[in-house]
N, C-alpha and C positions, 0 to 999 in steps of 0.2 A: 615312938621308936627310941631305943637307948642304943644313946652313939656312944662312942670312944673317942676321944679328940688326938692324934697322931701328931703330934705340934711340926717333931720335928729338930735335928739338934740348931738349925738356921734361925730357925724362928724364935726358939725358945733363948735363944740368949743373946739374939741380936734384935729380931724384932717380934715382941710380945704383941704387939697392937695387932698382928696378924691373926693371932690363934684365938685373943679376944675376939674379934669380929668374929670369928667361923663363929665363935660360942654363942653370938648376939644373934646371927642369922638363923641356925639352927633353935634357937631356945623362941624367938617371935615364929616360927612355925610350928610349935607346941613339942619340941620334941626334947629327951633329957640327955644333956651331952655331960660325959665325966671325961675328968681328966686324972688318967690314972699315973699317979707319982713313982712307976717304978719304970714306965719307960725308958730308955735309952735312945743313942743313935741307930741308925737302921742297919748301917755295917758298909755303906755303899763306896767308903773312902777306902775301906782295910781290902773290900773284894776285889773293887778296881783297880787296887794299886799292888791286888796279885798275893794279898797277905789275907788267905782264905781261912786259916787255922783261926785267925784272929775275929773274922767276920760270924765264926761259928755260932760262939756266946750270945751273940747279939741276935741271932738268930730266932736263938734258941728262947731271949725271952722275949723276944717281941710276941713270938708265938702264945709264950705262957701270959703274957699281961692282957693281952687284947684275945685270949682265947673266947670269952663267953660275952660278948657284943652281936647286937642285930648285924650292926654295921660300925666299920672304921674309916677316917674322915682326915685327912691329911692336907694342907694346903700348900702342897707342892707333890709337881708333876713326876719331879726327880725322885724322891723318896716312895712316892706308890709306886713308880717302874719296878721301881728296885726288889718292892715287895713280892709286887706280883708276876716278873721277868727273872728276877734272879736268885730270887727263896725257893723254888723247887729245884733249880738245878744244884743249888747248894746244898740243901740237904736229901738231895736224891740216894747218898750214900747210908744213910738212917732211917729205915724204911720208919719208926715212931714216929718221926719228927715228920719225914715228908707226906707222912698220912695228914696231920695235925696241919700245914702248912696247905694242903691241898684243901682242906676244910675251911683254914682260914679268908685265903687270897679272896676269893670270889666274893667277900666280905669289905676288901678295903678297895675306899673309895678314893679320887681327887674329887677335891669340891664340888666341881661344876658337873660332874660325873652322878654323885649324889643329890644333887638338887634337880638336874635336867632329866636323868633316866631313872632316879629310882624314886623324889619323892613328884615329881612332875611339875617342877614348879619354874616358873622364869623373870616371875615378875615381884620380885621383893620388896615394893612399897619402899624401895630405895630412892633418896634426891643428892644428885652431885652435880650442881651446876659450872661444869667445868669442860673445856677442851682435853679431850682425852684420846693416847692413842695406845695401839696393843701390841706387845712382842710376845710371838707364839714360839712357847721354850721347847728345844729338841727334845725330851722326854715325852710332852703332852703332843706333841707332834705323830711323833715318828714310833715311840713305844704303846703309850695309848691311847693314842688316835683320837685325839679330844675333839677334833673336829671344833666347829665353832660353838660349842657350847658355852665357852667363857663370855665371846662377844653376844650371843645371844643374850645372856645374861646382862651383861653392859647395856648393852638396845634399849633395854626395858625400865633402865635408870631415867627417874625423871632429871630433865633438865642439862642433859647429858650431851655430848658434841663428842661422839668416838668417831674418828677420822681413818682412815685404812694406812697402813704404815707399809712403803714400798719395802720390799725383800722380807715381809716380815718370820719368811719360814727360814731365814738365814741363822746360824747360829751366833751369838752375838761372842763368839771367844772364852767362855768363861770355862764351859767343863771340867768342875773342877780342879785336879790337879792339871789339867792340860794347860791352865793359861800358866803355872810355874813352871811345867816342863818345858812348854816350847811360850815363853814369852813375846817372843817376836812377833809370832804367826797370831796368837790371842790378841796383842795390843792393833794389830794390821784390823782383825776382825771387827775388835772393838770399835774404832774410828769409821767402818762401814756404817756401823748399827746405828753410832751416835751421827753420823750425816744424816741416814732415812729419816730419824728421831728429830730433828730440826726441820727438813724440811716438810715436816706435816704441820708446823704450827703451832702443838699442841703445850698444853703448859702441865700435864700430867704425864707419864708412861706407866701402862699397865704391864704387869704381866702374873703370871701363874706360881713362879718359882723365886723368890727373895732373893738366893743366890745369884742368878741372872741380874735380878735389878741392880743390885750389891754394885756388881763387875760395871754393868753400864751407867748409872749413877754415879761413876767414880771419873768416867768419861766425860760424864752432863755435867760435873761438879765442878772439874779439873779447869775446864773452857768457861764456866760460871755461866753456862746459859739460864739458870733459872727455871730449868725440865727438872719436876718433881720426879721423883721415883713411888709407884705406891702400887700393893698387893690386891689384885682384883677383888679379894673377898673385901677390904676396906673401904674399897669404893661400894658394895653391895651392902652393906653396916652402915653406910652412908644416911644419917638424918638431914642434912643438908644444914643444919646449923654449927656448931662447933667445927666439923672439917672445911667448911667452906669458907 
């Protein structure tokens, strides 16, 4: 299968080691992943924040870059929502575009989405021998229903101690612009997430969406507990030697 690799603007310039791993897990299941250099952002900041003229462009190439792929492969929950929840209503006014957009969606994937439902796969000869727990982000929750795909995937890490993280369907504050608009109420939140996050034990936290880690990592940092932050596909890239 020829993938598209959707990095992401979070990934791509805060953390690469993400979008390498997708390439590392995809590429040892035979499959050819490109990454096309005219991508952009997805638009999710200009639409949310009500600036739709702006979110247009973006739109419009995301459409055209990643038009002629089997599949498109994102590692973040938050950026495929956006794809596939708020690309057709955006361009529902351009009947070209919303045709193109209606061909695309059903195309792109979250990680765990693409390895669990489309290539059938759960067990990636991954080793991470480490205490590990999971924060399940509002997008892969609530927009596309990821169910426990991701921990499935975790499960089948050798050497692996994933622990159940109490409230873990709580949103940890970050929503974007939400934790600048209302700081208060996002720092309240924050301090919920990073207590569950302590009290499991663990010396890793997983999750789906960088941005979420980003926010709560700033928490685990702040107090110097010693709680890693790391992207679930890098635990599933996991050789067990250099990470460990």
């Amino acid at each position: 299968m020829r993938v598209g690799l959707f990095v992401t603007c979070v990934n791509d310039l805060l953390y690469p080691g993400t979008g390498q791993a997708v390439v590392r897990i995809l590429e040892r299941l035979g499959h050819t992943v490109d990454f096309p250099l005219e991508q952009t952002c997805c638009g999710q900041m200009h639409a949310n924040s009500g600036y739709r003229a702006e979110a247009m462009p973006l739109v419009r190439r995301f459409a055209q870059v990643f038009a002629d792929y089997e599949a498109i492969v994102a590692p973040s929950g938050s950026c495929v929502a956006m794809v596939r929840d708020s690309y057709p209503r955006l361009a529902a006014d351009e009947p070209a575009l919303a045709k193109r957009i209606e061909d695309l969606t059903p195309r792109v994937y979250e990680l765990s989405e693409l390895l669990v439902d489309v290539l059938g796969v759960t067990d990636l000869g991954a080793v991470y021998p480490h205490r590990v727990t999971y924060h399940t982000t509002c997008h892969g929750l609530r927009m596309l229903r990821l169910g426990d795909k991701p921990q499935r995937l975790l499960r089948a890490v050798s050497g692996i101690e994933l622990v159940e993280l109490d409230a873990a369907d709580e949103c940890c504050g970050f929503g974007g612009t939400f934790s600048v608009k209302n700081a208060d109420v996002s720092t309240a939140m924050l301090a919920d997430k990073v207590h569950h996050v302590l009290g499991t034990g663990a010396e890793v936290l997983a999750a789906a969406d960088n941005s979420c880690l980003a926010h709560i990592a700033g928490g685990l940092g702040r107090l110097r507990t010693g709680v890693r932050a790391v992207h679930y596909a890098e635990i599933l890239a996991s050789t067990g030697s250099k990470e460990s």
